[in-house]
Backbone as CSV, one residue per row, in Angstrom:
resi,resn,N_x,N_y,N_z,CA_x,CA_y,CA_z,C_x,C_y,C_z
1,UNK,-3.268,18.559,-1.311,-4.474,18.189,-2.043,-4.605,16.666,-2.076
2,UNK,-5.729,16.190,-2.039,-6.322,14.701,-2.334,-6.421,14.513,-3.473
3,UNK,-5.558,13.398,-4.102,-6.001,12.842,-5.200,-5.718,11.401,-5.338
4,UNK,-6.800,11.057,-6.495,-6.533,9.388,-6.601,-5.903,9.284,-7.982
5,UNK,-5.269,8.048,-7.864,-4.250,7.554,-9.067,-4.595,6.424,-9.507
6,UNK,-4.097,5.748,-10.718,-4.153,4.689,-11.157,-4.193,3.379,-10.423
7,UNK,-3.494,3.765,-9.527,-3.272,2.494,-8.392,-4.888,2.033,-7.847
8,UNK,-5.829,3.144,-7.746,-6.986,3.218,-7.212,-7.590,3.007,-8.241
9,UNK,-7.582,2.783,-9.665,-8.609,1.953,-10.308,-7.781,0.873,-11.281
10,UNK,-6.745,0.451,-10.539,-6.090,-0.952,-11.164,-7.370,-1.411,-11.877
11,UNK,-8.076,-2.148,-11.199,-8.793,-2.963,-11.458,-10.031,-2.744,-12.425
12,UNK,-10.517,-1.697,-12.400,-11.544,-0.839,-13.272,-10.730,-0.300,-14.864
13,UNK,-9.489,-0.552,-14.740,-8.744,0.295,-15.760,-8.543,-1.105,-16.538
14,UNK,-8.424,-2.444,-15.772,-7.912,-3.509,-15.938,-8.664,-4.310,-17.109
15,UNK,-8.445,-5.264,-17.940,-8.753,-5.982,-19.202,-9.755,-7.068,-18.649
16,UNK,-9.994,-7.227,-17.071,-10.310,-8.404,-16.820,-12.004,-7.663,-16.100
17,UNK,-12.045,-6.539,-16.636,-12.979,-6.181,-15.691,-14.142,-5.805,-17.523
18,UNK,-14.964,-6.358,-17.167,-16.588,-6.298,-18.205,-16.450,-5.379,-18.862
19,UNK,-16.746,-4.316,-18.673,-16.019,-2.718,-19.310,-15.043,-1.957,-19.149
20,UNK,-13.919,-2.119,-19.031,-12.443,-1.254,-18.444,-12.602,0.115,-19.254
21,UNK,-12.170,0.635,-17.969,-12.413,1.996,-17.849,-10.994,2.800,-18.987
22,UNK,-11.616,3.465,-19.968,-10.357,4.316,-20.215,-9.564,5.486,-19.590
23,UNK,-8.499,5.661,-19.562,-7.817,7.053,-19.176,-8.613,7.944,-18.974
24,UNK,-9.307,8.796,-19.439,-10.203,9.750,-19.769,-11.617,9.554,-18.879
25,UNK,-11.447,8.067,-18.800,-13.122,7.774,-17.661,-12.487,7.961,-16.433
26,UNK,-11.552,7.286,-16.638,-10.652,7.645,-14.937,-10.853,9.017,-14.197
27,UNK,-10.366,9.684,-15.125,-10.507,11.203,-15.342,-12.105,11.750,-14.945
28,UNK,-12.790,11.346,-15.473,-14.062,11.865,-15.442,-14.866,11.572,-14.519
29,UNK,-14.663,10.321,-13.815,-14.826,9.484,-12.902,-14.285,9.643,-11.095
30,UNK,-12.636,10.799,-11.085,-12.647,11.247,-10.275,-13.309,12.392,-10.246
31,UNK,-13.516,13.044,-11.243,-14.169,14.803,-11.045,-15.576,14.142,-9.988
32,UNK,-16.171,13.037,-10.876,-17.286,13.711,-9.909,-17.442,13.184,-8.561
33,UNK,-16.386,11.926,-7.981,-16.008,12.202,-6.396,-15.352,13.317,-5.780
34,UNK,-15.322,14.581,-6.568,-15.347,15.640,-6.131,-13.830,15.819,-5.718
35,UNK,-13.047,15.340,-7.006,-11.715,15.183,-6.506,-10.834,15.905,-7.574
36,UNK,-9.968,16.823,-7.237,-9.718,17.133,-8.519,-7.932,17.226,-9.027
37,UNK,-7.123,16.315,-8.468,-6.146,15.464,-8.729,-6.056,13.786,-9.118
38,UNK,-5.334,14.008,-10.282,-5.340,12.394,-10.572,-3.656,12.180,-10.886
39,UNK,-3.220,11.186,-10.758,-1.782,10.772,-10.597,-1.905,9.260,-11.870
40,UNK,-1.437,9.783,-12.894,-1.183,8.186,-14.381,0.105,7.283,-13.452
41,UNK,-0.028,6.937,-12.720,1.383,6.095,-12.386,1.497,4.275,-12.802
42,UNK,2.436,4.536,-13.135,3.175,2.535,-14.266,1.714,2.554,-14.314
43,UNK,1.315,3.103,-15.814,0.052,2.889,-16.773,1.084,2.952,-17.935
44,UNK,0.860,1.243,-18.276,1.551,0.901,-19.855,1.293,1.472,-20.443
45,UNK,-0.700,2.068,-20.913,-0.483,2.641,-22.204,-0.245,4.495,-22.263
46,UNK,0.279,4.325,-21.782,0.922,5.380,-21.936,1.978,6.066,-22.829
47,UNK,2.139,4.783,-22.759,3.748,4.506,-23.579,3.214,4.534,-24.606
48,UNK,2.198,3.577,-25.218,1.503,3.276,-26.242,0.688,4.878,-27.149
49,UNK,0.149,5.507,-26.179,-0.417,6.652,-26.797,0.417,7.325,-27.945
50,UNK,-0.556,7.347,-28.772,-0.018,8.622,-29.718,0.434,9.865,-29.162
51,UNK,0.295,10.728,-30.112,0.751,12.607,-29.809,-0.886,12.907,-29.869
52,UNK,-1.523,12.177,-30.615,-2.935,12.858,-30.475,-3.517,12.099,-29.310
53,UNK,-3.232,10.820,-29.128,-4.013,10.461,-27.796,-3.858,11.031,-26.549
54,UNK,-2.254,11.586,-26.490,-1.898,12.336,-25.262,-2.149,13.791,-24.770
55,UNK,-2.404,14.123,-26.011,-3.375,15.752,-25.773,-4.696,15.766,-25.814
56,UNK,-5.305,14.326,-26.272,-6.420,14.953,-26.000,-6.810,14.039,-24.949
57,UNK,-6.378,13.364,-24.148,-6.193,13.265,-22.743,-5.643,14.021,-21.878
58,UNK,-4.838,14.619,-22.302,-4.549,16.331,-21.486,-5.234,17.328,-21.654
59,UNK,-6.232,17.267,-22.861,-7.360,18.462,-22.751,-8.421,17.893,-22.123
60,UNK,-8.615,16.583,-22.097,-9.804,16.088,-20.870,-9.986,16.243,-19.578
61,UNK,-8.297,16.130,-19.085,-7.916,16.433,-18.041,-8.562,18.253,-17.616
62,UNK,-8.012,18.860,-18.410,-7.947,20.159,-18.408,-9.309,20.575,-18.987
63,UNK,-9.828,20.343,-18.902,-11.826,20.652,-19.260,-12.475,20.072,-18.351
64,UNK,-12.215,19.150,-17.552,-12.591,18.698,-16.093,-11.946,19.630,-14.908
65,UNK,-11.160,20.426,-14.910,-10.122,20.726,-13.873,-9.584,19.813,-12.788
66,UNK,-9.045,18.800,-13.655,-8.121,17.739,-12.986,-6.734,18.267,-13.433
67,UNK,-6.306,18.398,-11.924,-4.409,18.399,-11.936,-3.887,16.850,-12.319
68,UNK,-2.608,16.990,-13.320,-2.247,15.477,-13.487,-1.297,15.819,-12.650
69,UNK,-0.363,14.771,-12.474,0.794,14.051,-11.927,1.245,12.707,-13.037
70,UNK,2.617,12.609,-13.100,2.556,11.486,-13.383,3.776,10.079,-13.139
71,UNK,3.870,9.226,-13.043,4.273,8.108,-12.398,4.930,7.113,-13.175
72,UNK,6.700,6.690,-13.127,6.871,5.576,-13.551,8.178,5.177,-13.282
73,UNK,9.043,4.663,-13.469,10.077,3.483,-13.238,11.251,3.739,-13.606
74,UNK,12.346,3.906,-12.912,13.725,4.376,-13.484,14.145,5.530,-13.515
75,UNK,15.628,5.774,-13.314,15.877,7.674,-13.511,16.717,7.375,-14.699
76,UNK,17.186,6.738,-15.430,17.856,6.640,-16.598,17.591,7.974,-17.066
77,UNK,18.225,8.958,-18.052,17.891,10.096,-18.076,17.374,10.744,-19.412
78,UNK,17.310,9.055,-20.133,16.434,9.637,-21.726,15.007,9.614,-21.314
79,UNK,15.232,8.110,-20.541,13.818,8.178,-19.748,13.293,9.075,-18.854
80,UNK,13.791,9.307,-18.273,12.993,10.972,-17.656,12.899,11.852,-18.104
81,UNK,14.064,11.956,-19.417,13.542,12.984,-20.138,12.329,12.852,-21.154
82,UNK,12.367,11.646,-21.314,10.614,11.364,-22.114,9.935,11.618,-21.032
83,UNK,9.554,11.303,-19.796,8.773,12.035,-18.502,8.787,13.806,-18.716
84,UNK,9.889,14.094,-19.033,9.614,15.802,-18.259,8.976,16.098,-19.425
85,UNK,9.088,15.546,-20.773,7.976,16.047,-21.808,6.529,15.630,-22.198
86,UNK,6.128,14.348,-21.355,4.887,14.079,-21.273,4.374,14.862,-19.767
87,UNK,5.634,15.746,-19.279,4.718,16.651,-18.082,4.438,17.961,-18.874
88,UNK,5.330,18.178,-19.951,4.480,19.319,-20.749,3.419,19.110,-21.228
89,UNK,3.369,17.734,-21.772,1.643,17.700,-22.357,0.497,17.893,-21.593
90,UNK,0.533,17.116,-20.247,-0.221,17.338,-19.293,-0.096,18.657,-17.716
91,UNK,0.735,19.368,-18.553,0.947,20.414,-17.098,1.065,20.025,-16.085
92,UNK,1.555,19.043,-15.538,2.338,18.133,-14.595,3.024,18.644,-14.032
93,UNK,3.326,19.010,-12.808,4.458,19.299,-11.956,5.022,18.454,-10.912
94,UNK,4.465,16.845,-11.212,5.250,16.023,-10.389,5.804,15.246,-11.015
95,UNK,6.516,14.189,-11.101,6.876,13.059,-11.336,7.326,12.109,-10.203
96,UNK,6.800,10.940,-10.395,6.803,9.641,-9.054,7.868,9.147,-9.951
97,UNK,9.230,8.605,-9.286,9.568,7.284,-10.150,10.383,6.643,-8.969
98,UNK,10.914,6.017,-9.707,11.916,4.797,-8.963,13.233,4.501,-8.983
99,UNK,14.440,4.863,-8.196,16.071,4.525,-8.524,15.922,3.209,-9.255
100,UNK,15.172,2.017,-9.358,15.585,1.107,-10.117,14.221,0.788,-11.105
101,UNK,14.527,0.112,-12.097,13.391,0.032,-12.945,13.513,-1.417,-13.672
102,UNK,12.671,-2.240,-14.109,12.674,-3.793,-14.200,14.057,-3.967,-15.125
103,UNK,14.554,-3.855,-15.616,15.334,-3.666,-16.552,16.691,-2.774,-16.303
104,UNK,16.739,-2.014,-15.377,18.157,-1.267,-14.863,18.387,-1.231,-13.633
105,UNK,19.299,-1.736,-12.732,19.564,-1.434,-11.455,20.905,-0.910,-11.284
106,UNK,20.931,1.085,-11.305,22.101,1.557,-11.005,22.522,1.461,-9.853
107,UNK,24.226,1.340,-9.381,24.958,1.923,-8.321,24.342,3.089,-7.690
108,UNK,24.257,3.353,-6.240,24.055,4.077,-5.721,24.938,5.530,-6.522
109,UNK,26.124,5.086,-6.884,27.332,6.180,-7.470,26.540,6.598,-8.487
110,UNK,25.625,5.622,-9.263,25.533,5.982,-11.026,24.527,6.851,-10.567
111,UNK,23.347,6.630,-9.723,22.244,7.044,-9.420,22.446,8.790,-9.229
112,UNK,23.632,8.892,-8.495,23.896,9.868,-8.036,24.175,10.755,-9.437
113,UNK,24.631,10.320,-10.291,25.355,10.850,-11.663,24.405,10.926,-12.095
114,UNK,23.357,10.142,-12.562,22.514,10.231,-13.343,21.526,11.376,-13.156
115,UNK,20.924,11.363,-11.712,20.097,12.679,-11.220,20.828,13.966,-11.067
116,UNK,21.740,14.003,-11.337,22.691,15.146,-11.228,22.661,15.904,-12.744
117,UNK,22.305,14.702,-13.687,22.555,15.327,-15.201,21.025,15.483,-15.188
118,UNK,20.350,14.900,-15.081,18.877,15.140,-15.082,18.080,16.212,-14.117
119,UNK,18.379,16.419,-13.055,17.317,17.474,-12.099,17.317,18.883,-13.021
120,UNK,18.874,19.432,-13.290,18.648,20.537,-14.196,17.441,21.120,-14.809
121,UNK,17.202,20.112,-15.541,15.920,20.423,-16.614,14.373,19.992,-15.826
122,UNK,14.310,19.482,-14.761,13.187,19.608,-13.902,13.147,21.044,-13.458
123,UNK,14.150,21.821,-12.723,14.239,22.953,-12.061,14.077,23.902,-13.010
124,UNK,14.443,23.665,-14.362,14.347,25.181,-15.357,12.162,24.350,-15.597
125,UNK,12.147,23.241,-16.005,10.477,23.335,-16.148,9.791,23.339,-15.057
126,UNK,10.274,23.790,-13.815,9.499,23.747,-12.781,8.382,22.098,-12.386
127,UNK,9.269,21.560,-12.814,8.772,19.914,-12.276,9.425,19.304,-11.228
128,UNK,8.922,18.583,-10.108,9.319,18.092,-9.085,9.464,16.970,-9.507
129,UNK,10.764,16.207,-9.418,11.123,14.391,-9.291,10.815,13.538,-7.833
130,UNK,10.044,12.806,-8.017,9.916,12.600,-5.953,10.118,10.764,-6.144
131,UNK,10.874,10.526,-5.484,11.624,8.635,-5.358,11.130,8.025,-4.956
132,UNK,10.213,7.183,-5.037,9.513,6.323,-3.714,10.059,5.738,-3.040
133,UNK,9.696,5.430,-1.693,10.325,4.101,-1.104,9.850,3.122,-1.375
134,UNK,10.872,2.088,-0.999,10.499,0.823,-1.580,11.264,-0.279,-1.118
135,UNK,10.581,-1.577,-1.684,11.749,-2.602,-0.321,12.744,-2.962,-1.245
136,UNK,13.349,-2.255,-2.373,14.534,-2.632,-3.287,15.577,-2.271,-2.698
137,UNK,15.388,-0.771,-2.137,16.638,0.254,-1.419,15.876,0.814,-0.212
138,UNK,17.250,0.657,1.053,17.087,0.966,1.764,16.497,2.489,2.448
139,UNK,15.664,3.153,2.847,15.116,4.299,3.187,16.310,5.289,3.513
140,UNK,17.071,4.606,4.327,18.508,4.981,4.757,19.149,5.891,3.205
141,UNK,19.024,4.685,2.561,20.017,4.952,1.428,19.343,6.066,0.172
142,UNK,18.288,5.799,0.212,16.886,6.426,-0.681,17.215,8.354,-0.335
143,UNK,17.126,8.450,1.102,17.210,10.185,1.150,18.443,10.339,1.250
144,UNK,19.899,9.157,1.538,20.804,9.872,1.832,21.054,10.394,-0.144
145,UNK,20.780,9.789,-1.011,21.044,9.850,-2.240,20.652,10.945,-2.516
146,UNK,18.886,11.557,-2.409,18.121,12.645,-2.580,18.710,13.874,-1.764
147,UNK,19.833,13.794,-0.309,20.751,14.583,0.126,21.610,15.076,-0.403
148,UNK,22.626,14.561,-1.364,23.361,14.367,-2.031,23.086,15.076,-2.999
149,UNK,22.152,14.906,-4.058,21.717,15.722,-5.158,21.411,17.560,-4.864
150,UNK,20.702,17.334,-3.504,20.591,18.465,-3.216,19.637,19.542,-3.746
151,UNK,18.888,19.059,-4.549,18.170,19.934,-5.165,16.092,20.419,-4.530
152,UNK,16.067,21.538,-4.832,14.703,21.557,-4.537,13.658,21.028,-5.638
153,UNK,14.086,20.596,-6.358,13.036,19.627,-7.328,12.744,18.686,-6.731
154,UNK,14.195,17.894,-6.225,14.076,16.491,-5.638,13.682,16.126,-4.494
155,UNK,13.137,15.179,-4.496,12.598,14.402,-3.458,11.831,13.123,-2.676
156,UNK,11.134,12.613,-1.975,10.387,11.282,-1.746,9.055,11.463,-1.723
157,UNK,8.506,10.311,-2.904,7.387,9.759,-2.614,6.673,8.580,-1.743
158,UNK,6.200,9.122,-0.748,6.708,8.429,0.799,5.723,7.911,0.679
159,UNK,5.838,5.980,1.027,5.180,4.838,0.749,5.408,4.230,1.378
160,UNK,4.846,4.118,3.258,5.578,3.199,4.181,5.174,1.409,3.655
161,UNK,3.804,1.311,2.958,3.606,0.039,3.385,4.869,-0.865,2.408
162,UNK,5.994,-0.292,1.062,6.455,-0.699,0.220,7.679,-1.743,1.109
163,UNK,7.624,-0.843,2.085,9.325,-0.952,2.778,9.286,-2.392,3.774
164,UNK,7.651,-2.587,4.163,7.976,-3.906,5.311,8.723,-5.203,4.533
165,UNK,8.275,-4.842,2.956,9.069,-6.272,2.428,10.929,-6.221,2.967
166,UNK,11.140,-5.399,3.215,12.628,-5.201,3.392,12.845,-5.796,5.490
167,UNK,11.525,-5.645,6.011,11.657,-6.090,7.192,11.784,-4.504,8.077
168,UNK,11.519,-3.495,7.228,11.753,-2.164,7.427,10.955,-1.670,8.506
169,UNK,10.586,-0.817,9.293,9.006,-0.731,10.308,8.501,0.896,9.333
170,UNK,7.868,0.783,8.758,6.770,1.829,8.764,7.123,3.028,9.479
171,UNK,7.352,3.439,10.407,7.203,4.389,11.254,9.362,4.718,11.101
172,UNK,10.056,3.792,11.012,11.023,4.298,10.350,11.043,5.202,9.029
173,UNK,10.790,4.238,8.142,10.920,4.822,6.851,10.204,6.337,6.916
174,UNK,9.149,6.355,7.718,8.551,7.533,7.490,9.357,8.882,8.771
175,UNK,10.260,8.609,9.547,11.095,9.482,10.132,11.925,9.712,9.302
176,UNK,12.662,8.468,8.723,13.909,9.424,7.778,13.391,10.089,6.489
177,UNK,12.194,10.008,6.012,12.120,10.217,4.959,10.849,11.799,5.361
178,UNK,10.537,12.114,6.076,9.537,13.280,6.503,9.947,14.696,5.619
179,UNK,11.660,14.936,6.394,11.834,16.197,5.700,12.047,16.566,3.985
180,UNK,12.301,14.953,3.210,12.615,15.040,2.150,11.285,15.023,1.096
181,UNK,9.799,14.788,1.669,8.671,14.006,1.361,8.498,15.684,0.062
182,UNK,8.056,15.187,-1.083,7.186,15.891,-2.011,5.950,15.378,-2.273
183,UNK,5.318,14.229,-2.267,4.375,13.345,-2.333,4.648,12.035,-1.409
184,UNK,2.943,11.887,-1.229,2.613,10.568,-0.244,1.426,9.815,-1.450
185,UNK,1.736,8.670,-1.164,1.174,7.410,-1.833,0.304,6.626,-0.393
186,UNK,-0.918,7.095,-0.563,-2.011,6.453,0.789,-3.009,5.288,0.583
187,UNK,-2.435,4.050,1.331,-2.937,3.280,1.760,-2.755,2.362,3.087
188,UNK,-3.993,1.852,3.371,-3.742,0.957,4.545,-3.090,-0.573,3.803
189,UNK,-2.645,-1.381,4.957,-2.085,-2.535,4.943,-2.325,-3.528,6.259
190,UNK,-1.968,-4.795,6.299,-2.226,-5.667,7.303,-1.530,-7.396,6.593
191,UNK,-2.006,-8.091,7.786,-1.125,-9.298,7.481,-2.349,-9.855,8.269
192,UNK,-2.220,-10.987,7.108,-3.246,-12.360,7.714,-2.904,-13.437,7.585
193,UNK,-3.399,-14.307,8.153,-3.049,-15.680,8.510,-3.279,-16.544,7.128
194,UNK,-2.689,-17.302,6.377,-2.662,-18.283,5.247,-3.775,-19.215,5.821
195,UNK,-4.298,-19.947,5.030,-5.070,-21.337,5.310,-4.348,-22.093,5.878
196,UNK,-4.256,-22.893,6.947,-3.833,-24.032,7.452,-3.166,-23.253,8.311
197,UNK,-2.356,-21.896,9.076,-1.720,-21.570,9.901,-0.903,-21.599,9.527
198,UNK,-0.308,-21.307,8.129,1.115,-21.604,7.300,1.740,-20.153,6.725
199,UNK,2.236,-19.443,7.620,2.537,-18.380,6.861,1.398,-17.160,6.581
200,UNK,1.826,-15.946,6.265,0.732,-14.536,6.305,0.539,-14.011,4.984
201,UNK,-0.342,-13.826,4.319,-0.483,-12.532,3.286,-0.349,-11.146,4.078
202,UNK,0.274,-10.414,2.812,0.126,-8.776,3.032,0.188,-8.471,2.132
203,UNK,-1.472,-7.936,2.451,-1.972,-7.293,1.356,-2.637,-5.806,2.073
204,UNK,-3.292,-5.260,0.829,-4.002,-3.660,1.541,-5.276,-4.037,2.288
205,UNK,-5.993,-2.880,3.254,-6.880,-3.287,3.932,-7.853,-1.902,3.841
206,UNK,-8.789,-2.111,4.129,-9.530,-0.770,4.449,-8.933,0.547,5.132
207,UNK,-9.400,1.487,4.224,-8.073,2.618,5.015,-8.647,2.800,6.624
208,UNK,-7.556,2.584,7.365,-7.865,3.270,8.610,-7.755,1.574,9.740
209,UNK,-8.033,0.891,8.788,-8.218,-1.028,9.846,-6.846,-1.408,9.910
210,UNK,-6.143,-1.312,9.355,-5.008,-2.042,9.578,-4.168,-1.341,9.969
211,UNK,-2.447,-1.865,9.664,-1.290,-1.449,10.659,-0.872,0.171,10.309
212,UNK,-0.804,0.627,9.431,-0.605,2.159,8.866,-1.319,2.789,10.212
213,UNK,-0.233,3.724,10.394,-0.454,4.688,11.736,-0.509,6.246,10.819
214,UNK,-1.712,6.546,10.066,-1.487,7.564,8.998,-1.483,8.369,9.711
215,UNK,-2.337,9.030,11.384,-1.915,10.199,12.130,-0.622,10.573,12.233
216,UNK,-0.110,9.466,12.617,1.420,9.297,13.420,1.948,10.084,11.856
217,UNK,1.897,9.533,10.305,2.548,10.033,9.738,1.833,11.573,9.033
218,UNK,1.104,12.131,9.300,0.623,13.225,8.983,1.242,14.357,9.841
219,UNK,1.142,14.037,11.173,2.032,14.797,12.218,3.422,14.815,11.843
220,UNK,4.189,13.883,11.098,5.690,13.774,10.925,5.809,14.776,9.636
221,UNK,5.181,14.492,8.935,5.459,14.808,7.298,4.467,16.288,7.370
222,UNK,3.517,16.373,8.214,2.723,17.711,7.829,2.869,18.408,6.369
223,UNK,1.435,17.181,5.702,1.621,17.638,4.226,0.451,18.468,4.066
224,UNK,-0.766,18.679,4.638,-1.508,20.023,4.632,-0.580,21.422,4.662
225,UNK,0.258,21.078,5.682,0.344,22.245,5.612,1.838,22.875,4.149
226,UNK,2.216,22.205,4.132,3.447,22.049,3.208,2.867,21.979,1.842
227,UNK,2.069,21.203,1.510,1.195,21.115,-0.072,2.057,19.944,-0.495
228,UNK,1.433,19.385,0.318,1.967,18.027,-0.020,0.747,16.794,-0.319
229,UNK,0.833,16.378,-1.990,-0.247,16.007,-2.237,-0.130,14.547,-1.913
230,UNK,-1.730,13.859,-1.320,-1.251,12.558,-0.846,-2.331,11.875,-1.407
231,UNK,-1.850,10.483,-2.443,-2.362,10.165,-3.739,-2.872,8.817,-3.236
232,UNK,-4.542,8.273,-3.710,-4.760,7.020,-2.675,-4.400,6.559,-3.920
233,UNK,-3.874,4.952,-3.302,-3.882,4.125,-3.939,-4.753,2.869,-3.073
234,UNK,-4.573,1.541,-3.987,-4.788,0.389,-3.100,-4.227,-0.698,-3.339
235,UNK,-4.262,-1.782,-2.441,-3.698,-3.190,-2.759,-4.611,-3.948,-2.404
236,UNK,-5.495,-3.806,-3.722,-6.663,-4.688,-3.233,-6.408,-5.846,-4.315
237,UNK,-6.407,-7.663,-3.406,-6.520,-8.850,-4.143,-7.985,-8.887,-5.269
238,UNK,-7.262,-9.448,-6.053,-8.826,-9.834,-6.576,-9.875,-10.768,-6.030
239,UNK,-10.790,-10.506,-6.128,-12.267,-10.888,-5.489,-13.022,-11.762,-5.829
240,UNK,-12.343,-12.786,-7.053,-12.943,-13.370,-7.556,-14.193,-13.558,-8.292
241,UNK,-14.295,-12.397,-8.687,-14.731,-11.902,-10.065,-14.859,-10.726,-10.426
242,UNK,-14.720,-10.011,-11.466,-14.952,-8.446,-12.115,-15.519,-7.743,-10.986
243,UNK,-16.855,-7.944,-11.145,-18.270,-7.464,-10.439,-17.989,-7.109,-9.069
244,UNK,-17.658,-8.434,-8.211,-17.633,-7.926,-7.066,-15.715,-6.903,-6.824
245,UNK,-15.161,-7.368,-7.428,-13.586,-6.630,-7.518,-14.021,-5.390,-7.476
246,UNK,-14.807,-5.044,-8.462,-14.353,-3.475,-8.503,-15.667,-2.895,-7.402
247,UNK,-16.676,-3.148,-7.202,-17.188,-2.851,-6.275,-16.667,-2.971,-4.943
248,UNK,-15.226,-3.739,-4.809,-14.689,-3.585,-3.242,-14.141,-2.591,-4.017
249,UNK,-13.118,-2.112,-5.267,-12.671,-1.285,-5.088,-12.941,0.115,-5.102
250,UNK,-13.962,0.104,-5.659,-15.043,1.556,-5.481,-15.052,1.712,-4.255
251,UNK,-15.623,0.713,-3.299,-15.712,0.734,-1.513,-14.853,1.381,-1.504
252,UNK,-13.129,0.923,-1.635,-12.150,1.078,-0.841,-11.491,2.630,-1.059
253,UNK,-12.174,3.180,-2.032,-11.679,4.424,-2.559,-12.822,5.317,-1.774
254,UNK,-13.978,4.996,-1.772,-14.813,5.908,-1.239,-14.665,6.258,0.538
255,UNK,-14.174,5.176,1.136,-13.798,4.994,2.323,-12.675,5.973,2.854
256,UNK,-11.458,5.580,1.962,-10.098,6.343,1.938,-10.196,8.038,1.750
257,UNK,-11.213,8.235,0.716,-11.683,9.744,0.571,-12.389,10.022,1.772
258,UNK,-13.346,9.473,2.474,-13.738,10.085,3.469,-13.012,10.367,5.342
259,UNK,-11.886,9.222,5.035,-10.969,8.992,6.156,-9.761,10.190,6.060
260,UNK,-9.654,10.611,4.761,-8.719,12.113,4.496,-9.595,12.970,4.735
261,UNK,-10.494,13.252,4.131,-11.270,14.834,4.431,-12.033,14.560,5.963
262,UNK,-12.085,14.043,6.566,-12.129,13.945,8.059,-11.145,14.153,8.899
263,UNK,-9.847,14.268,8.381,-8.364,14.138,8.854,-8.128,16.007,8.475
264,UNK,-8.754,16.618,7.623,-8.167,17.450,6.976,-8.093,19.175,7.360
């Protein structure tokens, strides 16, 4: 299934934008691009919500017929266990997170310990844990860990463009990581030239223009056919002002939706 996430209205969700969009507009806002997955991923207030703000953002969800997902940082295992119970509020059956989180960076060993005490209680609530890649840990090291655990909960949230910071190629990360994939995180990427000929930005690009070979990884990972949901995001700079920002990023979402259901 297609769905968009937080990542895809950074900027609309954002404090800097004229009217920022709440949770719930997000929500309402994908139904009627005719989309009916949404993914909360590293959305601070989340944290912040009450018990009443979080249900009745899970009954918004669920009166739209939007599937949640949801997304954030660390396997520490109080912390995921606050995750596997904000997937009860929202009937969630994924969770995105991350082996390291701003604030904890376990041993590959601890990592291993830690998801070992934690998957349990994913597998009895029928919730999937999926790891992203990323340029912190090696791809190598990312599934041999998710090998290790062994479990059918577990798995990767496969994110080639995260990994070039590591000097990684794209088309690696996405071989070792194919058979382990539970979720894909979709966007394009590219590299441009600095002012003066001094060095490149990389940043996101229009889906489909830049270096992302998404055939190449649709054929590897075959997530149609597997049910493997693949969540747009973007890395779009700001635009130098509100107005035109979120109107590239409206573009860039409307684009990305039509470059999947053409693919599909």
């Amino acid at each position: 299934m297609i769905g968009l996430g937080t990542y895809a209205y950074l900027w609309q969700l954002s404090e800097r934008a004229s009217e920022p969009l709440s949770l719930i507009g997000a929500f309402e806002d994908t139904r009627a691009q005719g989309v009916e997955l949404f993914q909360i991923c590293d959305y601070a207030p989340l944290d912040r919500m009450s018990d009443a703000e979080l249900h009745d953002a899970a009954r918004a969800a669920r009166d739209l017929g939007i599937a949640i997902e949801l997304g954030t940082k660390g396997i520490n295992p109080e912390h995921l266990s606050r995750f596997l119970t904000l997937a009860e509020v929202f009937d969630a059956r994924l969770v995105r997170s991350m082996v390291y989180s701003p604030d904890c960076r376990p041993t590959l060993a601890e990592a291993e310990t830690w998801l070992r005490s934690s998957i349990r209680s994913f597998e009895s609530a029928g919730v999937t844990l999926a790891l992203e890649t990323y340029e912190q840990l090696p791809t190598a090291d990312l599934a041999a860990l998710v090998e290790r655990v062994g479990s059918r909960n577990l798995g990767i949230c496969l994110d080639p463009a995260n990994v070039v910071a590591r000097l990684e190629l794209p088309s690696v990360c996405v071989d070792l990581s194919a058979p382990l994939v539970k979720n894909i995180h979709v966007k394009d990427f590219a590299f441009a030239r600095q002012e003066g000929w001094v060095g490149f930005t990389y940043s996101g690009t229009v889906m489909g223009t830049g270096l992302h070979d998404y055939p190449a990884l649709v054929t590897a990972v075959r997530p149609r056919e597997r049910g493997i949901n693949e969540i747009v995001e973007h890395w779009l700079p700001w635009q130098g002002d509100p107005e035109t920002t979120i109107r590239t990023e409206r573009e860039w979402t409307r684009t990305t939706l039509e470059y999947l259901r053409s693919t599909s």
